[in-house]
One Martini backbone bead per residue (centre of mass of N, CA, C, O) as a GRO file, in nm:
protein
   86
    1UNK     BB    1  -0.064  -2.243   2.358
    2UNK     BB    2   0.048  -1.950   2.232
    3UNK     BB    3   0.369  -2.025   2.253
    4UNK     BB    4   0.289  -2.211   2.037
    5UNK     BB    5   0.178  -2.043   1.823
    6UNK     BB    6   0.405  -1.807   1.807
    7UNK     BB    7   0.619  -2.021   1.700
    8UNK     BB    8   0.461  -2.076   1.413
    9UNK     BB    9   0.446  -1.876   1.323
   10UNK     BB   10   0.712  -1.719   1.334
   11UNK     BB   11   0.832  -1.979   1.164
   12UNK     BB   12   0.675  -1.887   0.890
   13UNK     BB   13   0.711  -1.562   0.863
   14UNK     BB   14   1.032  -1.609   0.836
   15UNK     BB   15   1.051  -1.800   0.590
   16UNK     BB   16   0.892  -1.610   0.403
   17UNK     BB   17   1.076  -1.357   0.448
   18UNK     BB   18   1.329  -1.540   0.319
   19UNK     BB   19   1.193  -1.626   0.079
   20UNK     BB   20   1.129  -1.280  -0.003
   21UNK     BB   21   1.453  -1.197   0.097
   22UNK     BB   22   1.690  -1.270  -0.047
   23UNK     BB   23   2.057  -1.326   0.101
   24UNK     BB   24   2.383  -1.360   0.208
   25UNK     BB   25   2.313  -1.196   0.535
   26UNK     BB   26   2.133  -1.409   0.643
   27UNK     BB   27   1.981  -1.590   0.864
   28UNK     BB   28   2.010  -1.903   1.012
   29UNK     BB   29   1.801  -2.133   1.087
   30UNK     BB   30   1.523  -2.270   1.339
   31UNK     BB   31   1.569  -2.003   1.541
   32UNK     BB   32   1.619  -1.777   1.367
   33UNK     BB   33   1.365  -1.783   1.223
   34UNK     BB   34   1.167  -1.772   1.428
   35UNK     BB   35   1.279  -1.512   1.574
   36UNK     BB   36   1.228  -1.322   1.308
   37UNK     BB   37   0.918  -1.416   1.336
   38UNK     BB   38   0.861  -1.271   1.616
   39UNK     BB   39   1.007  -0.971   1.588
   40UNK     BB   40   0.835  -0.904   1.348
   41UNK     BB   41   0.518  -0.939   1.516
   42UNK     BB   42   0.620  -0.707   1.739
   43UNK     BB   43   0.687  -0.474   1.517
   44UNK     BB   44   0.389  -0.489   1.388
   45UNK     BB   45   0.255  -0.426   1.660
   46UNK     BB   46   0.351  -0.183   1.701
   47UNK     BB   47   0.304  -0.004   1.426
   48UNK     BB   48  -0.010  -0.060   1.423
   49UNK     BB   49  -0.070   0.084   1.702
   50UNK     BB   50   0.039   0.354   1.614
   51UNK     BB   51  -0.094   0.414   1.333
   52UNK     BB   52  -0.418   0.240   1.396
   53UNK     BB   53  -0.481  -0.075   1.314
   54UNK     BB   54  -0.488  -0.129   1.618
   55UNK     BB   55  -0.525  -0.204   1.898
   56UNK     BB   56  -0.394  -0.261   2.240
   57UNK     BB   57  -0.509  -0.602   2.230
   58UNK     BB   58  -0.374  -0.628   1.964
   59UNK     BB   59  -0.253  -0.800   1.709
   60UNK     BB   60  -0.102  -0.919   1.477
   61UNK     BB   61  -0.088  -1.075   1.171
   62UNK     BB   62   0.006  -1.252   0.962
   63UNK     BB   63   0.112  -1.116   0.785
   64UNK     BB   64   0.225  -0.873   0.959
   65UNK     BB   65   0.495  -1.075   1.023
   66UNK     BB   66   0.561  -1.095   0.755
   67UNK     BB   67   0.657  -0.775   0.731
   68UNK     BB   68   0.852  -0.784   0.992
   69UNK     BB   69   1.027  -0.960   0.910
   70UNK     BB   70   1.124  -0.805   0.654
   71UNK     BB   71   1.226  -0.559   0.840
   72UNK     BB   72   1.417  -0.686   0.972
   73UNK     BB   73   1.598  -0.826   0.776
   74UNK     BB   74   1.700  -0.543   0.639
   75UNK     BB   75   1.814  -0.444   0.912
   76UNK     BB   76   2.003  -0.646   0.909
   77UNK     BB   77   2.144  -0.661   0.655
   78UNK     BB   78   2.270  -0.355   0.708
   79UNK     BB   79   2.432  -0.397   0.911
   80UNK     BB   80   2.603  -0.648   0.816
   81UNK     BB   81   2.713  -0.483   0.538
   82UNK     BB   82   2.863  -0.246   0.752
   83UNK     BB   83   3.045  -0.448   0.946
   84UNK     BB   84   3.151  -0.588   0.659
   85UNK     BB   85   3.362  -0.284   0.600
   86UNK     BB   86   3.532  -0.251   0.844
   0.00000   0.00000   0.00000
């Protein structure tokens, strides 16, 4: 039940922040935008844990995963705008 929590989380957290941070070089489609809700989750609990807002065994949460999303996206788009002027 968890890897299906992951997925439900992760896709709204990615639409959350899709739609909190439009621009034309975002990906698109419903497995794109899940995934990038997964590794905003994953990339919040790494930077929370280093930080010290979270312990070992905790992960981030929706907020967090929103946050984490937000920043996925944000390193996708600078790549894509810089890959796309060469």
């Amino acid at each position: 039940m968890s890897i299906i929590y992951y997925i439900i989380i992760g896709f709204l957290a990615g639409v959350i922040a899709k739609f909190l941070m439009p621009g034309p070089n975002e990906p698109g489609g419903f497995i794109l935008t899940t995934v990038l809700g997964i590794i905003g989750a994953v990339v919040a609990t790494y930077l929370g844990q280093a930080i010290g807002w979270y312990g070992p065994n905790q992960g981030a949460g929706f907020v967090g995963a929103i946050v984490g999303a937000i920043i996925v996206l944000f390193v996708y788009g600078f790549f894509a705008r810089r890959s796309s002027t060469l």
